[in-house]
C-alpha positions as CSV (number, residue, x, y, z in Angstrom):
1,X,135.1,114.6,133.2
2,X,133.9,112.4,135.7
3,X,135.0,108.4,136.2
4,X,134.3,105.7,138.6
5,X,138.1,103.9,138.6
6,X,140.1,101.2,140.8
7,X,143.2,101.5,141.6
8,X,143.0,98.9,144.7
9,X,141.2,95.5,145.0
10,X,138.3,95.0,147.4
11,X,134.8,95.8,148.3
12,X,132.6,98.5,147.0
13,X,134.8,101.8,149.2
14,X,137.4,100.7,146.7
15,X,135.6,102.7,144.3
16,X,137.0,106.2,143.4
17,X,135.1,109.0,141.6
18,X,138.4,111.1,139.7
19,X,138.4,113.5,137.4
20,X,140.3,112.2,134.2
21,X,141.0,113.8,130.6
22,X,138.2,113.1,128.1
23,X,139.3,110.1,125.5
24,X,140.3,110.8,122.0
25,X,138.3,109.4,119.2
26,X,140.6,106.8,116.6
27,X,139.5,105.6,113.8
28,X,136.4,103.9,113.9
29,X,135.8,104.8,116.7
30,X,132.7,106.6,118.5
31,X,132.9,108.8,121.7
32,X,129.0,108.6,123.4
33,X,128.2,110.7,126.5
34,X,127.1,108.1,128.9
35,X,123.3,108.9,130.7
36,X,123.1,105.4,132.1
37,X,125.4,102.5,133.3
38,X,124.4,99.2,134.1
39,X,125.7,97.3,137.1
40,X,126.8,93.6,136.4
41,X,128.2,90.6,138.4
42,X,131.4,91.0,136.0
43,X,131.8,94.3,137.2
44,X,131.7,92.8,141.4
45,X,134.5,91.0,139.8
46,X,136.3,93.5,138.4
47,X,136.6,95.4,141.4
48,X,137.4,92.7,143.9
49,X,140.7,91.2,141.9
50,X,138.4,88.9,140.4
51,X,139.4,88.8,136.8
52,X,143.1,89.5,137.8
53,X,143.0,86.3,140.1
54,X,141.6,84.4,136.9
55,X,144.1,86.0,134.8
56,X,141.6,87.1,132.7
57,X,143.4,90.6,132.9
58,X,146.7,92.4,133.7
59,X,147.0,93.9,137.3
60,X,147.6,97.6,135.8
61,X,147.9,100.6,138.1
62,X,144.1,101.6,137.3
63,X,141.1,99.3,136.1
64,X,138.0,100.9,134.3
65,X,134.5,99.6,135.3
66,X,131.3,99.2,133.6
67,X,130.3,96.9,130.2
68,X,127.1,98.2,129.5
69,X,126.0,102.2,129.1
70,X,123.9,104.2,126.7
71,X,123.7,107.8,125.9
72,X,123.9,110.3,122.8
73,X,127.0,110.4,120.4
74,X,129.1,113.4,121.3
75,X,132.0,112.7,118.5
76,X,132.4,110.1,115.5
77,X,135.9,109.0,114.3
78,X,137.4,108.7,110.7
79,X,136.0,106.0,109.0
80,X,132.8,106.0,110.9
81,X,129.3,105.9,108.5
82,X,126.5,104.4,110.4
83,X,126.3,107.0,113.8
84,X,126.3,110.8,113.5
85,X,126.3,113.1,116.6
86,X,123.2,113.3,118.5
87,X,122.3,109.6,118.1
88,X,121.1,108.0,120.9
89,X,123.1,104.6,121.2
90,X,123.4,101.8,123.5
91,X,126.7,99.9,123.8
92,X,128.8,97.1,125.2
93,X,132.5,97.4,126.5
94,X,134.0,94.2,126.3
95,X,137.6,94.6,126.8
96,X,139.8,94.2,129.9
97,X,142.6,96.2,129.6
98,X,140.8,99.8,129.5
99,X,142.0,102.5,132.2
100,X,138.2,104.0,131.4
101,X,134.7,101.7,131.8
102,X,131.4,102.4,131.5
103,X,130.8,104.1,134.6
104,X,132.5,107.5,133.2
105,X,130.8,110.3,131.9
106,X,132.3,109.9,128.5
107,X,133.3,106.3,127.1
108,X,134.8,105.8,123.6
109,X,134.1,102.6,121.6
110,X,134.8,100.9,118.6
111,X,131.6,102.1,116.5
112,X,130.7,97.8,115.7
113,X,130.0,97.8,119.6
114,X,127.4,100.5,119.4
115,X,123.5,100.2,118.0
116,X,120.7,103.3,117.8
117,X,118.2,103.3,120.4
118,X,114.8,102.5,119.1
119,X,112.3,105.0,120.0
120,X,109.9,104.4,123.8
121,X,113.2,103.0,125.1
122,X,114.6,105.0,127.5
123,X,118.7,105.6,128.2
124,X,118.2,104.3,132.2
125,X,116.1,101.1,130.1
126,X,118.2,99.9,127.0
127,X,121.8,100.4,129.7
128,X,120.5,97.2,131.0
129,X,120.6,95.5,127.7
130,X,123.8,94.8,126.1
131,X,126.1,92.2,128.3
132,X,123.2,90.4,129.8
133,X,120.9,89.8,126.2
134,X,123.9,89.0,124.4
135,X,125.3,86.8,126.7
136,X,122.0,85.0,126.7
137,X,122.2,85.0,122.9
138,X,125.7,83.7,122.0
139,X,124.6,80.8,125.0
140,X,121.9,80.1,122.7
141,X,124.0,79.9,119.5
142,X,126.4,77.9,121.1
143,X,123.7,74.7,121.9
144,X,123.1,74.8,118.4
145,X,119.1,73.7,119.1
146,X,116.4,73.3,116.4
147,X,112.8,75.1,116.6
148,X,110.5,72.5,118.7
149,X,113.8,71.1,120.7
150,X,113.6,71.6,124.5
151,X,116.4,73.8,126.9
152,X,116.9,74.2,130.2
153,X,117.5,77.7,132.1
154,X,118.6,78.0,135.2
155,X,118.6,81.1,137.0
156,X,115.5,82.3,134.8
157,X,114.4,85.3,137.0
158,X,117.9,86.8,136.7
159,X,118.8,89.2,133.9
160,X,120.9,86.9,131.7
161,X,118.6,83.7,132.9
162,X,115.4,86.1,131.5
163,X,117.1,87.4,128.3
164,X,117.7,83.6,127.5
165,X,114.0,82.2,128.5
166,X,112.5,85.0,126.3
167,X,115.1,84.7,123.2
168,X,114.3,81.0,123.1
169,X,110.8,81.1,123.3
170,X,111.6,83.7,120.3
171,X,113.4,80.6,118.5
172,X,110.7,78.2,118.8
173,X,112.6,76.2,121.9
174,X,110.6,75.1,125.2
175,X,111.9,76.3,128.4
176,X,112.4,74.9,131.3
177,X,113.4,77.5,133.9
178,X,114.5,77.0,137.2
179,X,113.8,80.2,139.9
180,X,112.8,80.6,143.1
181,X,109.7,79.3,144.0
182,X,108.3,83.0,144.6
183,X,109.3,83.8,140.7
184,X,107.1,81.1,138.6
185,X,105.0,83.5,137.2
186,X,107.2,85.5,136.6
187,X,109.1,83.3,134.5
188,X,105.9,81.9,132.9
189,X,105.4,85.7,132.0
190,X,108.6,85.9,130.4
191,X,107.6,82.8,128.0
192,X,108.0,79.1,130.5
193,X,106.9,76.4,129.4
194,X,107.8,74.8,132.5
195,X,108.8,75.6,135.6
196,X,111.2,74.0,138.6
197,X,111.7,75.4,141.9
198,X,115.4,76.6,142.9
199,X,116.7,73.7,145.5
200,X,114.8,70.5,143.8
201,X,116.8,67.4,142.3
202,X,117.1,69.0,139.0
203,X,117.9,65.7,137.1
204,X,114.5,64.2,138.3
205,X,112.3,66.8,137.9
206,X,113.2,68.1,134.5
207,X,113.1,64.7,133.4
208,X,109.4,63.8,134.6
209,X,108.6,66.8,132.2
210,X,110.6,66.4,129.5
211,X,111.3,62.8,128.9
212,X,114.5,61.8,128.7
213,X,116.1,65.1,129.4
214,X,116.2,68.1,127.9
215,X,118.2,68.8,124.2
216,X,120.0,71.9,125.9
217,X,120.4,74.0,128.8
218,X,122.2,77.6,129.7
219,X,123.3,77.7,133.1
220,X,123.0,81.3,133.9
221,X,122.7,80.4,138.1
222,X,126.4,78.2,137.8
223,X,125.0,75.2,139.1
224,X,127.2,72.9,137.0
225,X,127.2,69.2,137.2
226,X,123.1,69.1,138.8
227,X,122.0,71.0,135.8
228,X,124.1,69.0,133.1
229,X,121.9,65.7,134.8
230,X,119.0,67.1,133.2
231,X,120.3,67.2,129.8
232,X,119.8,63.9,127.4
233,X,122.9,62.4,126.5
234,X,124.5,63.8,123.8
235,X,122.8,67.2,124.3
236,X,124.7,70.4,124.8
237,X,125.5,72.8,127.8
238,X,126.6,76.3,128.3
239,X,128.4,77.5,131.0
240,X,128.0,81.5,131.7
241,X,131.0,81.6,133.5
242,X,134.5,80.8,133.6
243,X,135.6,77.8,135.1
244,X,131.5,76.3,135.8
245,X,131.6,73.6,132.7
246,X,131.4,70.2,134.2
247,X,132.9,67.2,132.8
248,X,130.9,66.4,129.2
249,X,129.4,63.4,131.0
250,X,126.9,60.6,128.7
251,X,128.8,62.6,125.2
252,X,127.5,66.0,125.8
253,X,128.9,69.0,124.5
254,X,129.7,71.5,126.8
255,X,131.2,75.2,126.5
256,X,131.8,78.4,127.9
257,X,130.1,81.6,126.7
258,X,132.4,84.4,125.8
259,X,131.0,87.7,125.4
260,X,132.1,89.7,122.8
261,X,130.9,93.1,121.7
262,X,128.3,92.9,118.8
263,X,126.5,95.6,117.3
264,X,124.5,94.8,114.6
265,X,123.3,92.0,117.0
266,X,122.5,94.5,119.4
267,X,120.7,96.3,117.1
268,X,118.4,93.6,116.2
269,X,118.3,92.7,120.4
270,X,117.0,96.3,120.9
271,X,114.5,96.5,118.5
272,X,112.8,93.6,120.1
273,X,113.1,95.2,123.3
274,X,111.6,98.5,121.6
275,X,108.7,96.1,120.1
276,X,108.0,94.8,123.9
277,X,109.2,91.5,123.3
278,X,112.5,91.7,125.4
279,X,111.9,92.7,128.9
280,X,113.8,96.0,130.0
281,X,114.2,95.2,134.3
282,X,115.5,98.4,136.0
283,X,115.5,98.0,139.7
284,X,117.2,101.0,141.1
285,X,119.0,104.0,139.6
286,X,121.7,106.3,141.7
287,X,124.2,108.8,140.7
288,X,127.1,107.8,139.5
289,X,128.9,109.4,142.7
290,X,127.0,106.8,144.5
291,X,128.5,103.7,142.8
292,X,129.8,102.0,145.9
293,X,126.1,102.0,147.3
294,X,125.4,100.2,144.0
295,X,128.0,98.1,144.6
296,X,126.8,97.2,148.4
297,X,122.8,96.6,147.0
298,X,124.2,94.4,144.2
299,X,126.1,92.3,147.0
300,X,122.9,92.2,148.7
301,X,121.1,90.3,146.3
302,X,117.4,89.8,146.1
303,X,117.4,92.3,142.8
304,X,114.8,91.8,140.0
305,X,116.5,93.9,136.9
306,X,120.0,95.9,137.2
307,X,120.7,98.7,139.1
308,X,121.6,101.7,136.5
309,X,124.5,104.7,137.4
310,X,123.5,107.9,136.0
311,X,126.7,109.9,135.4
């Protein structure tokens, strides 16, 4: 079968297209053949030396690429009850240390990574799903917030900032999201109750909305301390990546997100998306042979929804 690997750090010609023994089911386990592929900012990483540099992961001789696919079960492990072959599933791969990813024709996964496809969902849709909804979920665990209490979201046109405007509306929370100035209604589409251009003092303006800061914010566009300004002392903040949490100024609690594979959330985060009230952004979709050109769009930036690989 067919995988996208990297065996050398740097930009998107690194990527190789090799033809590599399909995995072996264990137990619990799930093998799915993959029909779509999401592209993520983890996986820019990934291939650059990123997550090596961070030492997030081992330098090995080959690195797999790709968290997020979705496709039909081909083969279910011992042990396994709740998918059968055929099943259309969506899934997350969370780990580090895999020689295979989600760009690959065939992925195994542990089967509590995995959740069914509803039905009017499409593979190319619910592949843009898993890393960027949950990460916008455990953010919104991790503030801990009430129904009626107030959070920030920065980045709120991207696909994690989106995921976490509309799951918090979902909770009862107001949002304020900050976006370019050209993606207000957007935003106020996806569930805004307020809205702050991308470039103003973030501190001020959130505050002559929502009086004396907001209770929370998720910082899906990493702009650290200028977002944490906006928060009321004593509130909570969540970084979505590593090394962005700013000091916990005024007794504010502040945290990393972690993803981490979960499929019964999933399950719950696509039957939203099935009922139309999660938004499923595809921008683009290319063959998986065309990864690197993924790769070079992505860099590109400008994108509203993920780019999907169909291998």
């Amino acid at each position: 079968m067919r995988a996208v690997v990297v065996r050398s750090f740097g930009g998107p010609e690194v990527l190789e297209v090799e033809e590599v023994p399909v995995p072996g089911t264990g137990v619990g386990q799930v093998r799915v053949r993959v029909e779509a592929a999401g592209v993520n900012p983890v996986d820019v990483a990934t291939r650059a030396g990123g997550l090596v540099a961070l030492g997030l992961a081992d330098r090995r001789d080959v690195h797999g690429i790709g968290w997020d696919l979705a496709g039909v079960v081909e083969e279910v492990g011992t042990g396994v009850t709740g998918f059968a072959p055929g099943d259309r599933v969506v899934g997350l791969v969370d780990r580090l240390d895999l020689p295979l990813g989600a760009y690959a024709e065939q992925v195994v996964l542990d089967a509590d990574a995995l959740a069914l496809i509803p039905g009017g969902v499409t593979a190319v849709q619910a592949a843009t799903l898993p890393l960027n909804s949950l990460t916008a979920d455990q953010a919104l665990d991790l503030l801990e917030l009430s129904e009626g209490q107030s959070v920030l979201v920065t980045g709120a046109a991207g696909a994690v900032g989106g995921y976490a405007v509309e799951l918090a509306v979902l909770r009862g929370l107001r949002v304020v999201a900050v976006a370019g100035q050209e993606d207000e209604d957007l935003v106020r589409r996806l569930g805004a109750e307020f809205f702050v251009p991308r470039g103003a003092e973030l501190g001020a303006a959130v505050r002559s909305l929502v009086p004396g800061g907001v209770d929370g914010a998720v910082d899906a566009a990493v702009v650290g301390t200028a977002a944490l300004t906006a928060v009321r002392g004593g509130g909570s903040f969540v970084a979505v990546l590593d090394g962005a949490v700013p000091r916990p100024l005024r007794g504010t609690r502040v945290s990393n997100v972690w993803i981490r594979a979960d499929g019964a959330r999933l399950a719950e985060l696509a039957g939203l998306a099935g009922e139309g009230r999660l938004s499923l952004r595809v921008a683009d979709t290319l063959p998986l042979d065309e990864a690197a050109k993924a790769h070079e769009r992505f860099s590109q930036g400008g994108l509203r929804g993920r780019l999907v690989l169909l291998p």
